[in-house]
C-alpha positions, 0 to 999 in steps of 0.5 A, spaced: 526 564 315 528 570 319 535 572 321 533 569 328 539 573 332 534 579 330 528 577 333 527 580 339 527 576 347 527 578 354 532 575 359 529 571 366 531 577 369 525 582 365 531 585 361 532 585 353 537 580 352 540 581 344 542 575 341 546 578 336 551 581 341 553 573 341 558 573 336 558 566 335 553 560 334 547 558 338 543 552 341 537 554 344 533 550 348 527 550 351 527 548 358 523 546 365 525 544 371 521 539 373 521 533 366 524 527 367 529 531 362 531 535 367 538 532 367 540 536 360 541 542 364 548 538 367 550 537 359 548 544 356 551 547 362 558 542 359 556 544 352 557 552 356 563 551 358 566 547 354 565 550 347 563 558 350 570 560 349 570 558 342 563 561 341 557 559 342 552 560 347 546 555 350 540 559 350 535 556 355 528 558 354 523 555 359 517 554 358 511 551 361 507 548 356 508 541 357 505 537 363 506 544 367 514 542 369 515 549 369 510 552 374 515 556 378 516 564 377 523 567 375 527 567 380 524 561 382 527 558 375 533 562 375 535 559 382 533 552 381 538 552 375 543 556 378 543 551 386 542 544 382 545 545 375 550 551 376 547 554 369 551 560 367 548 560 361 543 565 359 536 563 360 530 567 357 523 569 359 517 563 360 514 563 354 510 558 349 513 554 345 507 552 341 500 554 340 497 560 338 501 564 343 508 562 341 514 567 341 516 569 335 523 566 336 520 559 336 514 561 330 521 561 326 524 555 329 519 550 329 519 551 320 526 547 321 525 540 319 528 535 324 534 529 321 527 525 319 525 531 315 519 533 320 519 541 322 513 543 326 510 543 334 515 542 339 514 535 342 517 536 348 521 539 354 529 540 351 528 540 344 534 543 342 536 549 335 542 549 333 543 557 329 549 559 326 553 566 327 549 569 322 542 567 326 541 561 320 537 555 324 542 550 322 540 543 326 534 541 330 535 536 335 529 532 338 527 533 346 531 525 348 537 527 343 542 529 349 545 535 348 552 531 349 550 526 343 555 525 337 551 529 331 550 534 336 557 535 338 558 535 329 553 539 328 556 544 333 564 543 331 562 545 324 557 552 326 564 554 330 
């Protein structure tokens, strides 16, 4: 697997974001803002604040592949993210997630298996990627998981 730091990604805003200035671990996760899994975003704006100072960086990639609940343009996302969940965090470009248009950054994450042992497609909105300082996938956590849940909270204290 690809150091996943390396591989390049665009910010909401259209400019080139490198995921290797974040020195620490990361989790990243692709979101939208009208699932029922929505509410996530309170918790990993939490999980921002909370661990940020020791290093890692929750890093929103949305994506409008499932039931369409992400249909809004940049500035649409970033100032719902920004009114209803008070997301400080970095948030990518729209992009897929599955398929054959998938961006390269999920081609990688997606061979990550599960805790069940099952890697491949993502199955829904806020399926969550935990990477190492080194950009090693390290953790897949599956979209129901919340990102405030005992195994993801270990698997983050042992990246830091």
């Amino acid at each position: 697997m690809a150091n996943l730091k390396s591989i390049p990604v665009t910010a909401l805003d259209g400019s080139r974001l490198d995921l290797a200035a974040f020195a620490g671990p990361l989790l990243v996760v692709n979101v939208a803002s009208k699932c029922g899994l929505t509410p996530q975003y309170a918790k990993l704006e939490e999980l921002a604040t909370t661990y940020g100072p020791r290093g890692l960086t929750v890093v929103g990639m949305p994506c409008n592949q499932f039931m369409g609940q992400e249909p809004g343009s940049a500035d649409e996302i970033a100032a719902f993210c920004s009114t209803t969940y008070g997301v400080t965090f970095p948030l990518l470009a729209k992009a897929d997630v599955n398929g054959a248009g998938r961006h390269r950054l999920y081609e990688e994450l997606t061979q990550l298996p599960d805790a069940d042992g099952e890697a491949g497609d993502i199955q829904w909105n806020f399926e969550k990627f935990l990477v190492g300082s080194d950009g090693a996938a390290l953790a897949r956590f599956r979209p129901r998981t919340e990102p405030d849940a005992p195994e993801v909270i270990s698997a983050i204290e042992a990246a830091l």
